[in-house]
DRENBALO-459657 format. One line per field, with one value per residue: x, y, z of N, C-alpha, C in turn; residue in three letters. Coordinates in steps of 0.001 Angstrom, whole numbers, plus 500000, padded with zeros to 6 digits. Example, Ala and Ser with C-alpha at 12.3 -4.5 7.8 and 13.67 -1.06 7.14 Angstrom:
! residues 2
nxx: 513190 | 512850
nyy: 494310 | 497750
nzz: 507800 | 507080
caxx: 512300 | 513670
cayy: 495500 | 498940
cazz: 507800 | 507140
cxx: 513200 | 512900
cyy: 496700 | 500030
czz: 507800 | 507870
code: ALA | SER
This chain:
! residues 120
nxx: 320635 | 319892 | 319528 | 316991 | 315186 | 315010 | 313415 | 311338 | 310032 | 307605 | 306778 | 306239 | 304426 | 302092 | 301699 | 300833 | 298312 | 296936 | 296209 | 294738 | 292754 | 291583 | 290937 | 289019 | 286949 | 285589 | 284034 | 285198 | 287629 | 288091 | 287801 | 289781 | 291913 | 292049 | 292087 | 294179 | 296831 | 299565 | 300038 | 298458 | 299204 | 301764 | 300834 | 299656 | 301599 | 303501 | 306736 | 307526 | 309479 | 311298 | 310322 | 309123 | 306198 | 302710 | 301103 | 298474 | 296392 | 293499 | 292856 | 291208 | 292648 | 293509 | 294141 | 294948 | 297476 | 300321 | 302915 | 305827 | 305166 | 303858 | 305969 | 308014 | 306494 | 306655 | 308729 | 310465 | 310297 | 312211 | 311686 | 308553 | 305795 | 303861 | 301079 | 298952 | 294945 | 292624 | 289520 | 287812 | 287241 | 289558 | 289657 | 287691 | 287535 | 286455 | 286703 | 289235 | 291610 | 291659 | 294621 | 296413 | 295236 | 296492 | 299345 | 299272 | 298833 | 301969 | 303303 | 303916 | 305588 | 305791 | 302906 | 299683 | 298935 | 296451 | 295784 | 297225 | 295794 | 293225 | 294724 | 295289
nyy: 939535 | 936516 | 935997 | 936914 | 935962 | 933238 | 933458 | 934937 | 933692 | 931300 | 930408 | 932931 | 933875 | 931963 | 931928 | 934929 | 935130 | 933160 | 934717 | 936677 | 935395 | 934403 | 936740 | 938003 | 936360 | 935991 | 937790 | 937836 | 937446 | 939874 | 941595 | 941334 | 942097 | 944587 | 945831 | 945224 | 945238 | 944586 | 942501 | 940769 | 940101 | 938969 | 936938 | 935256 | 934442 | 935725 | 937536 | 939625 | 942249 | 942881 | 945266 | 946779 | 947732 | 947285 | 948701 | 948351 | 948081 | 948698 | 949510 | 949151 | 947575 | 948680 | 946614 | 943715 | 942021 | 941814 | 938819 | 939883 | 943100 | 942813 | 941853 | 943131 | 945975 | 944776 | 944329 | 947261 | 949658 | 950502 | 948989 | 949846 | 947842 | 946745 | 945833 | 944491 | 944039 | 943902 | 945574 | 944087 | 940883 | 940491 | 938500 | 935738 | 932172 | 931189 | 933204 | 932505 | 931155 | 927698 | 927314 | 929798 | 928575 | 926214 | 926662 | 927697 | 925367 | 924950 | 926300 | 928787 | 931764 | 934300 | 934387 | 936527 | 937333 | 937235 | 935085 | 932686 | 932848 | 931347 | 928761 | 928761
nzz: 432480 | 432126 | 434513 | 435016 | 433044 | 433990 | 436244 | 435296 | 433391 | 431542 | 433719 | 435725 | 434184 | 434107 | 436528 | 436740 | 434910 | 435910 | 438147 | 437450 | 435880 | 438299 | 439899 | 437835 | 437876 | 440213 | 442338 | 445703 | 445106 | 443647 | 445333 | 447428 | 446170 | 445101 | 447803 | 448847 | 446830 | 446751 | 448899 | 447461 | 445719 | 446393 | 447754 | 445827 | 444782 | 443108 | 442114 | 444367 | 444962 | 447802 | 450080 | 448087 | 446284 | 444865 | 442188 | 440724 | 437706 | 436258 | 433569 | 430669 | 428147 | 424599 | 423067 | 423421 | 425855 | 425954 | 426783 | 427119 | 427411 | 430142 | 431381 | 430997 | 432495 | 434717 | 436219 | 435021 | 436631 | 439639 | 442807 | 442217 | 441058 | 438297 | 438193 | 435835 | 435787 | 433721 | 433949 | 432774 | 431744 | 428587 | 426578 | 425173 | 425177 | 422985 | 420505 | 420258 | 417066 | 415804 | 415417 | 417568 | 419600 | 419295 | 419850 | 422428 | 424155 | 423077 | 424569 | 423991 | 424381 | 423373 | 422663 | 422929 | 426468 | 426916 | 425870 | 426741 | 429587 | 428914 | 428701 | 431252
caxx: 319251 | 319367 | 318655 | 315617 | 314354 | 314201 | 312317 | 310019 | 309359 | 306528 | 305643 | 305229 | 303027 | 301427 | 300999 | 299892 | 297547 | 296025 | 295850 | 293870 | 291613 | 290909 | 289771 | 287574 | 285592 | 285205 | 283992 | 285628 | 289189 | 288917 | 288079 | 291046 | 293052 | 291235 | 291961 | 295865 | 297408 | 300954 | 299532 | 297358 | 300131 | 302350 | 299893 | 299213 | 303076 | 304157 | 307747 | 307219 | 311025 | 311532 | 310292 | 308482 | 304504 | 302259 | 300427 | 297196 | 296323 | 292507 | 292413 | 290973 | 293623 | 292974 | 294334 | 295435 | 298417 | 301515 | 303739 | 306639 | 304698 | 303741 | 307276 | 308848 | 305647 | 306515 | 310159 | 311379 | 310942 | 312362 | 310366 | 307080 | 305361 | 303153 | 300136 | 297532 | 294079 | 291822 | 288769 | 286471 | 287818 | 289897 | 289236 | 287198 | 288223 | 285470 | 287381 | 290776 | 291620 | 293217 | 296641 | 296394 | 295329 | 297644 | 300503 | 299090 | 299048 | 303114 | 303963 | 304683 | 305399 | 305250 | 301652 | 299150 | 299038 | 294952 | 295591 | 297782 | 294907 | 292863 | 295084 | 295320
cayy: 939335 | 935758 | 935073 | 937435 | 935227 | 932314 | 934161 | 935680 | 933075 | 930568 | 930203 | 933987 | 934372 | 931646 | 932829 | 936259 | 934775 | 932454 | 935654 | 937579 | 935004 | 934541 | 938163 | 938311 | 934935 | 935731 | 938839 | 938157 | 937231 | 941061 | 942223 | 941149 | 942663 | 945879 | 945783 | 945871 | 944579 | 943925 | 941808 | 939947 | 939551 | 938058 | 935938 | 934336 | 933578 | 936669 | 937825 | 940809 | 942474 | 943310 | 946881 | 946905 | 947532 | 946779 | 949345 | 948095 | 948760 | 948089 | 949754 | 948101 | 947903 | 948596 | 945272 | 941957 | 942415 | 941022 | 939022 | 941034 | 943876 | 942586 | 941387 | 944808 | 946952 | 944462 | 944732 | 948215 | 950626 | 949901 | 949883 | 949427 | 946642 | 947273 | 944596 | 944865 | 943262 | 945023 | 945347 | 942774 | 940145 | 940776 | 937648 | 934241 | 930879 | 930655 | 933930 | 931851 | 930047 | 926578 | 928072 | 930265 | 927296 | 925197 | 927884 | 928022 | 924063 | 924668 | 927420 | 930007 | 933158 | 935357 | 934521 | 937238 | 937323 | 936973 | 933461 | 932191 | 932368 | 930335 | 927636 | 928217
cazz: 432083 | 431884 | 435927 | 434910 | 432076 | 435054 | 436954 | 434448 | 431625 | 431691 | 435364 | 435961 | 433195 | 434279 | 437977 | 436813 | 434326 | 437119 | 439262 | 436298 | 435575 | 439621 | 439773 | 436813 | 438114 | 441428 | 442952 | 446604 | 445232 | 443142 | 446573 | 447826 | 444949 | 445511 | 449047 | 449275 | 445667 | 447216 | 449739 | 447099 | 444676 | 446835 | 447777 | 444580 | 444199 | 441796 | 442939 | 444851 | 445632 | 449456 | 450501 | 446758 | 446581 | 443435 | 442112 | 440611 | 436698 | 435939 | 432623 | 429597 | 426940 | 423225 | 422352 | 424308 | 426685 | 425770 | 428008 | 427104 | 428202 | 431175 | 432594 | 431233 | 433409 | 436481 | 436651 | 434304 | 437473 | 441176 | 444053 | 442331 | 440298 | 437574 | 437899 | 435114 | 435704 | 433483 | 434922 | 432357 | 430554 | 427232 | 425854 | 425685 | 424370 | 421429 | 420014 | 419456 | 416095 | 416265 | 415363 | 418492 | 420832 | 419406 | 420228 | 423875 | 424474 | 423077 | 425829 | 423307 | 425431 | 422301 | 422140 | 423507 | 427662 | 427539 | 425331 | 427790 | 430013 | 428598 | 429180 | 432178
cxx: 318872 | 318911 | 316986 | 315126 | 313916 | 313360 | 310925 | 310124 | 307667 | 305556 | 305530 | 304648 | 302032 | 300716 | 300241 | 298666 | 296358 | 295473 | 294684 | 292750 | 290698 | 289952 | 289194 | 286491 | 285385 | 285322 | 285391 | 287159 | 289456 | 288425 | 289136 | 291875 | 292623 | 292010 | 293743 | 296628 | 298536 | 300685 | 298897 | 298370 | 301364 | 301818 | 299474 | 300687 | 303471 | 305540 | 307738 | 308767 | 310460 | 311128 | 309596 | 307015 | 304036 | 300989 | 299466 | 296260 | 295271 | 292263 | 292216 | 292205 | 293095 | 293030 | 294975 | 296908 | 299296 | 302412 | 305051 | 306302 | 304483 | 304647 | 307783 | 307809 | 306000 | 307765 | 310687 | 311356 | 311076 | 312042 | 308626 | 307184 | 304287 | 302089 | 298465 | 296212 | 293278 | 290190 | 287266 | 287300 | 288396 | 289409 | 288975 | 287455 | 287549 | 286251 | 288943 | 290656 | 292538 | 294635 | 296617 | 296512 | 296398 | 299004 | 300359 | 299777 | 301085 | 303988 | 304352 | 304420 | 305189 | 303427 | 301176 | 299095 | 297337 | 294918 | 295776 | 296761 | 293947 | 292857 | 295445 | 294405
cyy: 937860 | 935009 | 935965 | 936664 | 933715 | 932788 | 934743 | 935154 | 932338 | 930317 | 931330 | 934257 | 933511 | 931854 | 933624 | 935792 | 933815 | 933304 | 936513 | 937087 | 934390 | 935660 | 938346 | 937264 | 935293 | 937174 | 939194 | 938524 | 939193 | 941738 | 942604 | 941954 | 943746 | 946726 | 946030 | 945086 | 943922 | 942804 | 939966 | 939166 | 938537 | 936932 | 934597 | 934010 | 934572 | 937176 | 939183 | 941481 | 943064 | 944467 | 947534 | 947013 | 947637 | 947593 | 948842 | 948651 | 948152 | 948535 | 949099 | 949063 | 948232 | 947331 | 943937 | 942929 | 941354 | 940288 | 939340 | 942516 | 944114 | 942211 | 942168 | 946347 | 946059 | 944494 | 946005 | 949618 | 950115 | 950440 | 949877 | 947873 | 946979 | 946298 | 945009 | 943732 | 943915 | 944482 | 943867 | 941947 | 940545 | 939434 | 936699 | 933184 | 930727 | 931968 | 933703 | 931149 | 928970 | 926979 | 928873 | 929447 | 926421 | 925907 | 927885 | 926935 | 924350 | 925447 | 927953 | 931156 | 934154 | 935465 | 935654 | 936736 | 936442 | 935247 | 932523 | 931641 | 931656 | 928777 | 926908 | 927194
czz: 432094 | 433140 | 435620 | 434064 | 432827 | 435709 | 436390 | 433153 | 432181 | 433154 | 436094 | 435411 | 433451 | 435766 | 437463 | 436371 | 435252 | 437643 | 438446 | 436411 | 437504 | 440053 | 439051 | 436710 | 439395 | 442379 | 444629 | 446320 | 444501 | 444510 | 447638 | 447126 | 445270 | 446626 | 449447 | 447988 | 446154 | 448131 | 448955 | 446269 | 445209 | 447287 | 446930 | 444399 | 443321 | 442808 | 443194 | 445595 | 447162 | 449043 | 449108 | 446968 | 444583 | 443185 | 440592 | 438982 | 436030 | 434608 | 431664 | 428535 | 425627 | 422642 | 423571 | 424445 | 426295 | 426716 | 427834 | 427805 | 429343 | 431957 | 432180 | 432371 | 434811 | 436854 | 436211 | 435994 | 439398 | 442108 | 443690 | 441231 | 439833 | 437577 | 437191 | 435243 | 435376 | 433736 | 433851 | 431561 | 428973 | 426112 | 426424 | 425012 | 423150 | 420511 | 419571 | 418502 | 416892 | 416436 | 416557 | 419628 | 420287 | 419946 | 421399 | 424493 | 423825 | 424247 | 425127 | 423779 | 424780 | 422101 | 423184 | 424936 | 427675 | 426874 | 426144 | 428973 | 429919 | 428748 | 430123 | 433192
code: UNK | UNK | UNK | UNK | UNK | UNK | UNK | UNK | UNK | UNK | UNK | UNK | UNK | UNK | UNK | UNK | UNK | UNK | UNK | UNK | UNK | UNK | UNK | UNK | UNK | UNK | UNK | UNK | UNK | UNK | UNK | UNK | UNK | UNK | UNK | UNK | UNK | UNK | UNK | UNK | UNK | UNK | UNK | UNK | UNK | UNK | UNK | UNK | UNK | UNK | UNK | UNK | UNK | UNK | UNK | UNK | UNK | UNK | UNK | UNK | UNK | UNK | UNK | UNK | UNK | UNK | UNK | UNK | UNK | UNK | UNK | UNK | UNK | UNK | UNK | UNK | UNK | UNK | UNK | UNK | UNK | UNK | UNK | UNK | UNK | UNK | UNK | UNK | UNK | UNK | UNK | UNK | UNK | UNK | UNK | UNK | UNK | UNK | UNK | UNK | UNK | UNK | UNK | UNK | UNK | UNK | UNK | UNK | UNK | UNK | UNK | UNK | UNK | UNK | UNK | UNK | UNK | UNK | UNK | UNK
């Protein structure tokens, strides 16, 4: 597990999180995503295994997405990749306390996935 925690700490959450907040600013780029996910995802730099495709998960959550959650849905089954971009924004920066942003600005990976973005 611990070549997986290189691979999937801070700079794939921060890829995905780039890739999130690309498609919810910019109609063409969720066109793209739309359009062939595996294609898009590798694209943006997310590690896509050989002969693997990325099946595409627009649902709104009940609550902010964890990135635990999100690097156990993109690696736990082989052969696919779980990539959630739900379809409107979960959250906006005026909805964080200090203690939250300050937690972002430290790279704390425990914090919520949608915070993360923010900083990105």
């Amino acid at each position: 597990m611990s070549g997986d925690q290189d691979v999937y700490g801070k700079e794939f959450i921060n890829t995905y999180l780039s890739l999130m907040g690309e498609v919810w600013h910019s109609p063409e780029e969720e066109a793209k995503l739309l359009r062939d996910p595996t294609a898009y995802a590798t694209e943006k730099g997310l590690p896509v295994a050989a002969g693997s495709t990325v099946q595409l998960d627009r649902s709104q959550p009940d609550g902010l997405l964890r990135a635990d959650e999100v690097i156990r849905d993109w690696t736990q089954t082989p052969g696919t990749h779980i990539l959630h971009v739900p379809a409107e924004e979960i959250i906006n920066a005026g909805e964080l306390s200090d203690a939250e942003l300050e937690m972002i600005g430290a790279g704390d990976n425990n914090v919520n996935v949608c915070a993360f973005l923010i900083a990105a």
